[in-house]
C-alpha positions in Angstrom: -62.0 21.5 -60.2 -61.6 24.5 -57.4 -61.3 28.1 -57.9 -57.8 29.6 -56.4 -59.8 30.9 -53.6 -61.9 27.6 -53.1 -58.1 26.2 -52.9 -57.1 28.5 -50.4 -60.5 28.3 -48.1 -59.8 24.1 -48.4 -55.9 24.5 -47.1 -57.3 26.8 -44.6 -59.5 23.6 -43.4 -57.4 21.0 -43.7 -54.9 22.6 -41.6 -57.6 23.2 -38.7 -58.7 19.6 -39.1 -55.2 18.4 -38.8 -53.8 20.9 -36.1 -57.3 20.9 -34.3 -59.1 18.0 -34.7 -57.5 15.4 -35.5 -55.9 15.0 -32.0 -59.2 14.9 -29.9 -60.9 13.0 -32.8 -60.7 10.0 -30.4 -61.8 11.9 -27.2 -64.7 12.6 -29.0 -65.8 9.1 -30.1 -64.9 7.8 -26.6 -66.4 10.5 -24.5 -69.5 10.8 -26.3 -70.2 14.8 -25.3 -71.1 17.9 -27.1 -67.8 19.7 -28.9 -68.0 22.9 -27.3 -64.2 23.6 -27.7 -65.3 22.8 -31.5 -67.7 24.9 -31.7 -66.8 28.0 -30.4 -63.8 27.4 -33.0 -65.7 27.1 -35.4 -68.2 30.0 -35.0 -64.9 32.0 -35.0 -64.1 30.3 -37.8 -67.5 30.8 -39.8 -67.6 27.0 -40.7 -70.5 26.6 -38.3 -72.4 29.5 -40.6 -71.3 28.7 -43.6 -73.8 29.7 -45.8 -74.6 32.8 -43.7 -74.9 35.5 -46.7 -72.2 38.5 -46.7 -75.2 41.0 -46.1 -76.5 39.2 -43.3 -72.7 39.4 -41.6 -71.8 35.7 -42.8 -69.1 34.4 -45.0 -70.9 34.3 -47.9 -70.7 30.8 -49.0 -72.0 28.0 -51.2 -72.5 24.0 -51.5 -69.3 23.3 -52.7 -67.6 25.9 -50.0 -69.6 23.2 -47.2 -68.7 20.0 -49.1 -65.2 21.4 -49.0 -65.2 22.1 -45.7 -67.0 18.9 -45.1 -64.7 16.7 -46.6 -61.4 18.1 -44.9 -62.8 17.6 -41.7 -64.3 14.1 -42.1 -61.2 12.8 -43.0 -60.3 13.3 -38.9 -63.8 13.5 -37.7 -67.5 12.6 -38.7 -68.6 14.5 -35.8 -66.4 17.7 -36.7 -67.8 17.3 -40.2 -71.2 17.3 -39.0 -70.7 20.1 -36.7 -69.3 22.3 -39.7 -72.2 23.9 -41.9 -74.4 23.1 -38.6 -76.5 26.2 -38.9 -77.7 25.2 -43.0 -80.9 23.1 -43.1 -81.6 24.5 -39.3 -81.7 28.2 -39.8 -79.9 29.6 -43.0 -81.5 27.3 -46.0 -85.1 27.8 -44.6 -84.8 31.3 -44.0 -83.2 32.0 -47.1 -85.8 30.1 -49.6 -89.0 30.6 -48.0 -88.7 33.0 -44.9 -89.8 36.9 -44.9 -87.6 39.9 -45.1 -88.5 40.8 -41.4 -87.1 37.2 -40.1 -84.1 37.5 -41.8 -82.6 40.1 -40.2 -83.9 39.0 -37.1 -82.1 35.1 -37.5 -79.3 35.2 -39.9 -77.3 38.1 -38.1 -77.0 36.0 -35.0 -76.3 33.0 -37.4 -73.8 35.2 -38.8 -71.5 35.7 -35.5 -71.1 32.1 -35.2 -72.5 31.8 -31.7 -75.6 30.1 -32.7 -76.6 26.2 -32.5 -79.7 24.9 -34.5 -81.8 21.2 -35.0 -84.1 20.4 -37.1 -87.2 18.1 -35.6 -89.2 16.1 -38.1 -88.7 12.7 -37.0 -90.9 10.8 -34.1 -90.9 7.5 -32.5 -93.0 6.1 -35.5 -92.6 8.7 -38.2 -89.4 8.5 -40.0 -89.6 8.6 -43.9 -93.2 8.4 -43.5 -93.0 12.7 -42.4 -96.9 12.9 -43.2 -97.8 10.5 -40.4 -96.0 12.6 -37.8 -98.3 13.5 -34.7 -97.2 16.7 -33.7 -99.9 19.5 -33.4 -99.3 23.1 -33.8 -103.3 24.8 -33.0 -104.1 28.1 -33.4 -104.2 30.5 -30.2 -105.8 33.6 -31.5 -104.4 35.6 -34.4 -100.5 36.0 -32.9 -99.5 32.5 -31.1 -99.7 28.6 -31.8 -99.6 26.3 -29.1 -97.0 23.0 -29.8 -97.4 19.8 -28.5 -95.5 16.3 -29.4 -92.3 14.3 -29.3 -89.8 14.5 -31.5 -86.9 12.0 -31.3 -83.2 11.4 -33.1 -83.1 15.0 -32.9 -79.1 15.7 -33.8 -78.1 19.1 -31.5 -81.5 18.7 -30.6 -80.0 19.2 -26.3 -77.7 21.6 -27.0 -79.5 23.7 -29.7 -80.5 27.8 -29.4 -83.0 27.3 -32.2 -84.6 24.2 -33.4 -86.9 24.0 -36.8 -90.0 22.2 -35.2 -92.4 20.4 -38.1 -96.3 20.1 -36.6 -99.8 19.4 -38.2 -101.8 22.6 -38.4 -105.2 20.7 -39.6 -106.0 17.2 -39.1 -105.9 15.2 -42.3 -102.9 13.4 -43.3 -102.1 15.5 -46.3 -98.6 16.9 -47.0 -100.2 20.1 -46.9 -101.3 19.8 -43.2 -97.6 20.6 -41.8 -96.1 23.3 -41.1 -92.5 24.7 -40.1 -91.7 27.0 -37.3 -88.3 28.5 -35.6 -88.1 28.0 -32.0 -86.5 29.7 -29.0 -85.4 26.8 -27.2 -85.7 28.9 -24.4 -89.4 28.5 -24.6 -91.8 27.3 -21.7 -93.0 24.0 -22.5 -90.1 23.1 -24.9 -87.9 20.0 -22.6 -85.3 18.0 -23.7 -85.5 14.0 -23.0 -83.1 11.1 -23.2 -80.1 11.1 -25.2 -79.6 8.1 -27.5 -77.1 5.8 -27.3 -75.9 5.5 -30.9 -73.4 2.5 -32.6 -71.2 5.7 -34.3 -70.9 9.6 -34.7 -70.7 9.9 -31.1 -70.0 13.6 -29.7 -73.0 14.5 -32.0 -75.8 14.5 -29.2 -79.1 12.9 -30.5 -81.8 13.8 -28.2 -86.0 13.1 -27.7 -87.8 16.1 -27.7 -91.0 17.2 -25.8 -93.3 20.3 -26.5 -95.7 21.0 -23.8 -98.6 23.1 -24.0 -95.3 25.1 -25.9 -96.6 28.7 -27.1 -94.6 30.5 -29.8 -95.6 33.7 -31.9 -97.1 33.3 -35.2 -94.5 35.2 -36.4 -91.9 31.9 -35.9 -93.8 30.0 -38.8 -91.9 29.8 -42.1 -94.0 30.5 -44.8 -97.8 30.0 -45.3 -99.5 27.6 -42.8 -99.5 24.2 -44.1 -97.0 24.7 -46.8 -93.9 23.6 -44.3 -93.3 19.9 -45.4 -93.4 21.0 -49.3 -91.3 24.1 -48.7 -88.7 22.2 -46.5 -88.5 19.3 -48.9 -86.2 21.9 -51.6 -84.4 23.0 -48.5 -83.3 19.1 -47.6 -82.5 18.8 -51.2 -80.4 21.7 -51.1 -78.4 20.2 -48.0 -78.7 16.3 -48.7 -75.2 16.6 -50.8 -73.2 18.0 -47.7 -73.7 14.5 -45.8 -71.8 13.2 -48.9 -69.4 15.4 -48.1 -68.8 14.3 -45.0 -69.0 10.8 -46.4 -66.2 11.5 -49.2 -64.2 12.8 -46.2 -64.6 9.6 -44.2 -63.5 7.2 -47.5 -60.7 9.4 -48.1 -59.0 9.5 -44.3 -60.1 5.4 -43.9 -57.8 5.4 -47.2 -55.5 7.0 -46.2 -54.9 5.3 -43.2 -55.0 1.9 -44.4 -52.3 2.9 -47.5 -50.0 4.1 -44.7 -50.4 1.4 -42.5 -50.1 -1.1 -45.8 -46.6 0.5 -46.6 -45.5 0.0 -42.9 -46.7 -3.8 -41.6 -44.8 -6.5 -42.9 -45.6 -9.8 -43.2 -43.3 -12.6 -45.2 -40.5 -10.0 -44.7 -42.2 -7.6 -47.1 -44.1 -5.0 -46.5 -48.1 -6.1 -47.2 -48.6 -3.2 -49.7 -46.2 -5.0 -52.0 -48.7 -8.1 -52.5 -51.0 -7.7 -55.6 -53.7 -8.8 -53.5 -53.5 -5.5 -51.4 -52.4 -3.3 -54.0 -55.9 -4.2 -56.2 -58.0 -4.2 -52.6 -56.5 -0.6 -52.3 -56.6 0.4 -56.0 -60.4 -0.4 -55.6 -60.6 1.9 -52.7 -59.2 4.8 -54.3 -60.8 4.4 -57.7 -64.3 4.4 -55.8 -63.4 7.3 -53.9 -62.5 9.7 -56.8 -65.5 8.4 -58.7 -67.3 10.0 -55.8 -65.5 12.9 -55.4 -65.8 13.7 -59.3 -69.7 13.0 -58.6 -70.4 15.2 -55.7 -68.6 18.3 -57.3 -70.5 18.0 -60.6 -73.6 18.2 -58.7 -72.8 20.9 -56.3 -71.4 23.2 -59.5 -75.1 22.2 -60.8 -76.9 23.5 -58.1 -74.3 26.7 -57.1 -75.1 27.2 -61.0 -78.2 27.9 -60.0 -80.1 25.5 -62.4 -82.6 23.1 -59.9 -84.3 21.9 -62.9 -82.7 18.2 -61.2 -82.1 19.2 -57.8 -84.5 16.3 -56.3 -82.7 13.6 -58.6 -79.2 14.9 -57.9 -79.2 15.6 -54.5 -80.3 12.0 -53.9 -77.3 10.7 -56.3 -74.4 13.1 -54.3 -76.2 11.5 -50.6 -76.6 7.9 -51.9 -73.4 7.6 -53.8 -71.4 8.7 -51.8 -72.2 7.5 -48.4 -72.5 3.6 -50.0 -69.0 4.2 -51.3 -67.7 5.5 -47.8 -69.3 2.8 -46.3 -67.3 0.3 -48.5 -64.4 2.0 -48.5 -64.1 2.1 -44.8 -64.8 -1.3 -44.5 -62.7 -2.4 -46.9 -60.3 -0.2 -45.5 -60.4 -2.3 -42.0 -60.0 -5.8 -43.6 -56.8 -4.4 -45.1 -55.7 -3.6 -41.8 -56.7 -7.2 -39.8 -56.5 -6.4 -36.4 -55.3 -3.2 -36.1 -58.2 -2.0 -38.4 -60.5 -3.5 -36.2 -58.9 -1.7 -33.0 -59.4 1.3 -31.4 -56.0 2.9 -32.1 -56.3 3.6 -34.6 -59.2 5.4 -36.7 -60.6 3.3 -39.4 -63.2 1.3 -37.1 -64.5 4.4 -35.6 -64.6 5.6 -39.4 -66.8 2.4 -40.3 -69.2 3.0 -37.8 -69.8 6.6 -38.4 -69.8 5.7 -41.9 -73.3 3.4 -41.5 -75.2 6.2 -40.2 -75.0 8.5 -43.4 -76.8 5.8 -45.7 -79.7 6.5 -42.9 -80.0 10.0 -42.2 -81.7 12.5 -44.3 -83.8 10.4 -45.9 -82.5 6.4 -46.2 -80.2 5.7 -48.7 -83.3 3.4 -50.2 -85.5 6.7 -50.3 -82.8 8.1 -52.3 -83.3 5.3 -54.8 -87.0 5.8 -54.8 -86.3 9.6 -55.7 -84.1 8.6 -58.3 -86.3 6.0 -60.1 -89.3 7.9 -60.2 -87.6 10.9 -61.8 -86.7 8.7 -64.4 -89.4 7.2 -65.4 -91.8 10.4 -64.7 
């Protein structure tokens, strides 16, 4: 399925995740604060800039390099996983598909050196899948500056971010067409940062409200044509929606893992509890679900490195909804094996479940997905 240098680049991972991670994956969950130690690692790394290109002083990589990369480190760590590739559908996606020569060597060099944390804000307190309701203004100043003013909310990185991809109305109708995209300086006067959420799972990945007030910011921060943000950004989430089934594939295969090793350990009626057929077809199901997925994802990110998008919008929403329904089995299924123990905090699997839940929401529900998928079919 992998190249020899795809091979390599995933050992290279999966030894980080199991040397580096994996024993502050708890800390993490419990603590609930920003990774800094992780991401400073990473950035050395170049798994926070992933898809930096080589000319641009990034590593050069693809979809499958960041599913890879992805999947390794959600075995350990959703929040890790989410971390890794952080600077795609932020920064390096937009600028790459719809942003001008002159703002690409401004951006993706400082993307490139790793030191660089990005958001992207498009949801609001009552615009989630609904992105054209969103009440955000961005209004003309003169011929070089729009002035920003809004909320955004459930903004991932959002407090801790050096850039954050900010989606406003330019005109006033409700049209698709009425939104644009800009890059902002956090830095900014105006831009604040509110309340942090307090989330059931992927805790250590800080989702924060955001306020823009009376916010000015060049013209030259808007991403395209004015009003063409929300159609241009739509290809860029597709581009990115398989990488949360990445981290997805990574969480079914560590919850797995864990409860096969744990089933070949705990005895009960002076055998060990893998040997009952029961288990052993509860855990063949696991595993058969999980390589189905796996086998899935990596068709479709060959497909898109390929560079044929002639299904990107169909496909992408069959890598994210797969995926994430089948780690969100799987790691259930995985704590039943385990009774109690599954259902404690030492060990990994319940933290794994409730991470698990939140992929089948973000980026687009995993019943948007299925709305994507019909429509395309019956077009």
């Amino acid at each position: 399925m992998f190249t020899d240098e795809q091979v390599a680049f995933r050992d290279m991972v999966r030894k980080v995740s199991e040397q580096e991670v994996a024993p502050i994956a708890a800390k993490i969950d419990d603590e609930d604060e920003f990774p800094h130690e992780l991401a400073e690692l990473f950035g050395e790394l170049g798994l926070l800039q992933l898809w930096v290109p080589e000319e641009y002083g990034g590593p050069g990589g693809d979809l499958t390099t960041v599913c890879i990369a992805k999947e390794e480190l959600g075995k350990v760590s959703l929040t890790a996983s989410a971390l890794c590739g952080n600077n795609s559908i932020g920064l390096i996606l937009p600028l790459l598909h719809i942003g001008t020569e002159e703002q690409k060597r401004k951006y993706l060099p400082q993307s490139g050196a790793g030191k660089v944390i990005t958001a992207v804000a498009m949801t609001e307190p009552q615009t989630g899948s609904d992105v054209r309701s969103m009440r955000t203004t961005a209004k003309r100043q003169g011929n070089d500056s729009y002035v920003i003013n809004g909320q955004k909310t459930w903004i991932t990185w959002g407090g801790h971010a050096d850039y954050v991809l900010v989606f406003a109305k330019t005109s006033e109708d409700d049209a698709s067409d009425s939104i644009s995209a800009f890059i902002v300086d956090t830095k900014t006067p105006g831009f604040k940062v509110g309340r942090k959420e307090r989330k059931m799972g992927r805790n250590g990945a800080p989702n924060h409200e955001l306020f823009f007030e009376d916010m000015v910011v060049p013209a030259d921060c808007m991403l395209g044509e004015e009003g063409s943000g929300f159609k241009s950004c739509m290809k860029i989430l597709d581009l990115n929606r398989p990488t949360i089934g990445g981290s997805s594939l990574g969480l079914a295969q560590g919850a797995l893992d864990c409860a096969v090793a744990f089933c070949k350990e705990r005895k009960q009626f002076g055998r060990p509890v893998a040997h009952f057929q029961g288990m052993q077809f509860k855990l063949a199901d696991m595993a058969m679900k999980t390589e189905a997925a796996r086998a899935l994802l990596y068709s479709i990110c060959a497909e898109i490195d390929s560079g044929d998008h002639s299904r990107l919008a169909m496909i992408a929403a069959m890598a994210k909804c797969y995926v994430t329904d089948v780690a969100m089995e799987v790691t259930t299924e995985a704590v039943q094996a385990m009774g109690s123990a599954g259902y404690s905090k030492d060990y990994p699997v319940e933290r794994m479940m409730r991470d698990a839940k939140l992929n089948q929401i973000i980026e687009g529900t995993n019943e948007i997905q299925r709305m994507i998928i019909g429509r395309r079919l019956v077009a």
